[in-house]
N, C-alpha and C positions, 0 to 999 in steps of 0.2 A: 356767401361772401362776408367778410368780417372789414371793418374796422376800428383803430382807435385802439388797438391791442384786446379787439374781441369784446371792447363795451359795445359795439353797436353789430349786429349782424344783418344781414339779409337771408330768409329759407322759408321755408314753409310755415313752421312753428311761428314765424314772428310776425308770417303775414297774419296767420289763425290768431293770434295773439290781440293784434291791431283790434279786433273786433270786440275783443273785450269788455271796454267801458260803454259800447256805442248806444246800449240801453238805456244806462242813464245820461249818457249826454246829449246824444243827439234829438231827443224831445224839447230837450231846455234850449240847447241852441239854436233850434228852430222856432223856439214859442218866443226867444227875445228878440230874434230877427224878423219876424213878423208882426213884433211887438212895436206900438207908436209909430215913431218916425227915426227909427234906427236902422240905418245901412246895410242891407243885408253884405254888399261883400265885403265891408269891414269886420261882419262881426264872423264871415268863417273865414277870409282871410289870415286878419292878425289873432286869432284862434286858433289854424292850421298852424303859421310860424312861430306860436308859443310853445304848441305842442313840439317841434322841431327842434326851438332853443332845447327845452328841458331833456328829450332825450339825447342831445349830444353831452348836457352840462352832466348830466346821472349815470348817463348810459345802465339806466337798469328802466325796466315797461313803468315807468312811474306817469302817465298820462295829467293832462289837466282837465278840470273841470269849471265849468259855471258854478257859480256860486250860487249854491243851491235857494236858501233862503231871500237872495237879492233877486233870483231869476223870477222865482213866485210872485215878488211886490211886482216887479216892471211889467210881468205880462198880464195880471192881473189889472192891474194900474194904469198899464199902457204907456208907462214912463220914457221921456223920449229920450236923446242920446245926451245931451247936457250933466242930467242928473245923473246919471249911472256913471257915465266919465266923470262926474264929481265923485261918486261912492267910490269908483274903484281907485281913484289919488289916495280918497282918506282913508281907505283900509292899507291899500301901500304901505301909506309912510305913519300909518299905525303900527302895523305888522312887523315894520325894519326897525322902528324904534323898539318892540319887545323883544326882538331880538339880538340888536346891535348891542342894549343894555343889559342881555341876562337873566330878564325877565323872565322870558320864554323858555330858558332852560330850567330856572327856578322852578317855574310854575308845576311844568312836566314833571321834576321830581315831588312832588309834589300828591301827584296823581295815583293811588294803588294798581295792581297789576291786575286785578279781577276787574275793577273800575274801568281799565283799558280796555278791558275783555270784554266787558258789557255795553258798551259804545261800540266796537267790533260785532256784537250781535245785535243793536238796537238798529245797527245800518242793516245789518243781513237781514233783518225780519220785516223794517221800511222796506225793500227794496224787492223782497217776495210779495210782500201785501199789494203792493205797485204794480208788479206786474201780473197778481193771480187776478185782481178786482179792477185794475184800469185796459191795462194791454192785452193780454189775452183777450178779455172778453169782446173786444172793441169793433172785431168783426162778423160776431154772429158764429153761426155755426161753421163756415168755412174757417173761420182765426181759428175755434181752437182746434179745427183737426190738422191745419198748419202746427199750431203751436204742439200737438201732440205727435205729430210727426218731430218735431224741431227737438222737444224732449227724449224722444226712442233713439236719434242719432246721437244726439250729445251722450245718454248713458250709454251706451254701447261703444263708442270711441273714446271714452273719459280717460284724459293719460294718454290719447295713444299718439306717439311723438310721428310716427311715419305716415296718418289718415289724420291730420288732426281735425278735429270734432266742429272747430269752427267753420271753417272751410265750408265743409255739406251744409250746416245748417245754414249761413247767411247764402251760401249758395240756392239752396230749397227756398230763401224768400224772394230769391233777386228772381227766378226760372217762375214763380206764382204773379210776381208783379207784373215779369215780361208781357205774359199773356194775358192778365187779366184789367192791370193798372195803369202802366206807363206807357203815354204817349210820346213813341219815339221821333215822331215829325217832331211836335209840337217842343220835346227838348232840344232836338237838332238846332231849330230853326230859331231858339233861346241863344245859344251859343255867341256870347261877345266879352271881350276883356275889358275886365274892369276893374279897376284901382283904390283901395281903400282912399275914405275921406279924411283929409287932415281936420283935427278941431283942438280946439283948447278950452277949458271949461272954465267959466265965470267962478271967483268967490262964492259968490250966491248959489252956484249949481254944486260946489263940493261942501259949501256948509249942507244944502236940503239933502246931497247924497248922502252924509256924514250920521245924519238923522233917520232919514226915512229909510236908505238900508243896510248902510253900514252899522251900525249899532246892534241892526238885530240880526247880523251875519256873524258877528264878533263868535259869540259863545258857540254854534258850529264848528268855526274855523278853527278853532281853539284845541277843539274835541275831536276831533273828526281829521280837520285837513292835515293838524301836526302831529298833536299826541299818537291819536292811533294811527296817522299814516307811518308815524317814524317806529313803532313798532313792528307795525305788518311787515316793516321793511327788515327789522334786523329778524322777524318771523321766516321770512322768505329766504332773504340773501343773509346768512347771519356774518358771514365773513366779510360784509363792507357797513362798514360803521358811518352811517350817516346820522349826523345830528338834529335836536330840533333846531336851533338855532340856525343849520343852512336851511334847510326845508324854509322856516321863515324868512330868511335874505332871498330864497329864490322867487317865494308868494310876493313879500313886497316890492320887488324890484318889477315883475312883468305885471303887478296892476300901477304901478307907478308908470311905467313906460305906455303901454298898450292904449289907455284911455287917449290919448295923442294920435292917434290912428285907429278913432271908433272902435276898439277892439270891448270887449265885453269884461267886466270884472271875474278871472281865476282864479282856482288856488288846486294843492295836491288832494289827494282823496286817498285813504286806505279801501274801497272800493275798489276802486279804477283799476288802484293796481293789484289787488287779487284777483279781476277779471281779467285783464291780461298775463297775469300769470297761470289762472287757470285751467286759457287755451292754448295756452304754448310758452309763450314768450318770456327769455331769459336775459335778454340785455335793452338797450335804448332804441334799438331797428325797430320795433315793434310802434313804439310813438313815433319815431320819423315816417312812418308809414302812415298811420293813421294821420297825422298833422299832416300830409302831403297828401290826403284826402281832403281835408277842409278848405286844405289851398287853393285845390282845385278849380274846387264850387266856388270859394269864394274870385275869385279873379277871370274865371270863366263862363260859371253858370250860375251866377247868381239872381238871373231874373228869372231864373225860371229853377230854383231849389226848391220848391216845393213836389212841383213832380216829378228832380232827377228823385229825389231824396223817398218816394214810394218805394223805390228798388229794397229798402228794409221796412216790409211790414210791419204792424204794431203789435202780432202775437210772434213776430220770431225776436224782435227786440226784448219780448217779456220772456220769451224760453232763455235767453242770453241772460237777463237780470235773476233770473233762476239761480243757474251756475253761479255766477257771482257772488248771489247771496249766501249758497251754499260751503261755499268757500271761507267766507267771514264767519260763516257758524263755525263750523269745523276748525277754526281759529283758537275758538274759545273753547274747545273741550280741554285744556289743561286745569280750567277754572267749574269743572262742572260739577266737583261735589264738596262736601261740608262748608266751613267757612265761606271761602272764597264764590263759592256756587250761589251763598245769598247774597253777597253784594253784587256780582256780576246780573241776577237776574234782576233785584233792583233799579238798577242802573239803566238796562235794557226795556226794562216796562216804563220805566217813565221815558228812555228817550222815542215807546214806540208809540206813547200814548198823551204827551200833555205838552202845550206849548213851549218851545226852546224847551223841549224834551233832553236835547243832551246835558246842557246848560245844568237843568236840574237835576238829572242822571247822575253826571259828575259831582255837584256835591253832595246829593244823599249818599250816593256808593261809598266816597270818601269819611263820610261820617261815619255811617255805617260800620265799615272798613275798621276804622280806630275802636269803635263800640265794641265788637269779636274778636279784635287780634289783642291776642295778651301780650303784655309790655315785658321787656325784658328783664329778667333781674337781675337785682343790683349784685354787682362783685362783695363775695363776703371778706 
């Protein structure tokens, strides 16, 4: 089924699709709703209908994510819902003012193309390391012969639009959880509707959010949520020209909105969407799916998300961040040799090795970048 003139579809591919980003988000949005004193069903509720806005506003598998660097303080922290509804206003109406002003398209040109490329592989090599050393291993011997199973079906269906690859493998975790994990009374008898919290956040909670994680989310966001998501995207879809400048109007409007309805601080991901591109998905069905997953749990099972949410073990979520990252690599082979090849690995090593990694990635590459590339010459 199609609509919207074929931005949004329903089929197979798009459900395979949906499952895309679920490795890297589904840990985070678990760990912040379990985090403090934060709502679980607001935080997959208005999660689910972000995800929903966005694939109708794009109609292409462009997903959203927790903000990766903010989810880390709050669950570590245990940050309660105040402050994070304060982070997420003041990245908002940060993010709209870099964009509304120009700033943010400034910046982006700004950026070299190898430098992009190595932020595209400093994510892919995060995001392998994540799940060869955390998920994967996390079950003992049964995870990785899951996860090695999960690997044998993804290669062997990779590309294939008729079996697509996602499908068996979240399948193959959900038929291991059945039997071995999921207590079906016990989430039955969970089952009640339930309604995001309205809140509004003190001065005092969006100056501390302002600080404690919106500052050190900035240079991520930056790197990652715009530059190289708006790439990947003219990577993938080259024929729909989206800007960074919307990309930013659409980050600050839904953490400007959402924190009003316990929703969690989001933004875009060049991740997300070469994970949903890589299992199938070609238009916005693909996120309307997945955010009418979140929905779900949030307005129905949310007192008991911890054990619908077993049905994706933690070595088939690491075979899924696999693919994804494999994906971002394979990005960057246009940048893989002379010049461009050393700022791109640059760029990559420090964003996979030193704090706000991309931050500093970004401008050594760029130095870098100007230091090898010879200057034009002048018209005689």
């Amino acid at each position: 089924m199609e609509f919207l003139g074929g931005r949004v579809r329903f089929d197979r591919n798009e459900l395979a699709g949906s499952f895309g980003d679920i490795g890297t988000t589904l840990p985070l949005v678990m760990g912040m709703a379990a985090a403090g004193s934060v709502d679980p069903a607001s935080v997959f509720a208005v999660f689910g209908v972000g995800q929903v806005l966005t694939g109708l506003a794009y109609g292409l598998p462009m997903p959203l994510q927790p903000l990766k660097a903010m989810a880390v303080i709050v669950i570590s922290r245990g940050l309660g819902p105040g402050v994070l509804g304060g982070a997420g206003l003041a990245i908002g109406f940060l993010m709209l003012a870099l964009a509304a002003s120009g700033l943010l398209r400034r910046l982006a040109s700004l950026i070299p193309h190898p430098v992009v490329r190595g932020i595209q592989a400093g994510l892919g090599l995060n995001l392998a390391r994540l799940a060869l050393f955390k998920y994967v291993p996390s079950m003992g011997g049964p995870g990785f012969a899951l996860a090695a199973a999960a690997l044998l079906l993804g290669a062997a269906l990779y590309g294939n639009r008729r079996w697509p690859a996602a499908l068996f493998i979240i399948g193959l975790g959900a038929a291991y959880a059945a039997v071995f994990k999921v207590d079906a009374e016990r989430v039955l008898a969970g089952v009640g509707w339930t309604l995001p919290s309205l809140q509004v956040p003190s001065w005092d909670d969006i100056a501390a959010g302002f600080v404690v994680l919106a500052l050190p989310q900035l240079p991520l966001s930056l790197s990652n949520s715009i530059i190289a998501t708006e790439k990947t995207l003219s990577d993938l879809f080259p024929d729909r020209k989206i800007s960074v400048d919307r990309i930013g109007l659409t980050y600050g409007l839904l953490n400007i909105v959402s924190p009003f309805f316990g929703g969690i601080p989001v933004c875009h991901g060049c991740g997300g969407l070469a994970g949903h591109y890589t299992f199938g998905a070609r238009t916005g069905g693909s996120v309307l799916i997945y955010g009418s997953m979140y929905l779900a749990v949030g307005l129905f099972f949310s007192g008991v998300f911890k054990e619908l949410m077993q049905v994706f073990p933690m070595p088939i979520l690491g075979s899924v961040l696999l693919f994804e990252a494999l994906a971002l690599l394979l990005l960057a082979r246009d940048s893989a040799r002379g010049r461009p090849a050393a700022v791109m690995v640059l760029t990559a090593l420090c964003a996979v090795s030193l704090p706000q990694g991309y931050l500093v990635g970004m401008l050594a590459g760029t130095v870098l970048h100007r230091l090898v590339t010879p200057s034009p010459s002048p018209d005689c």
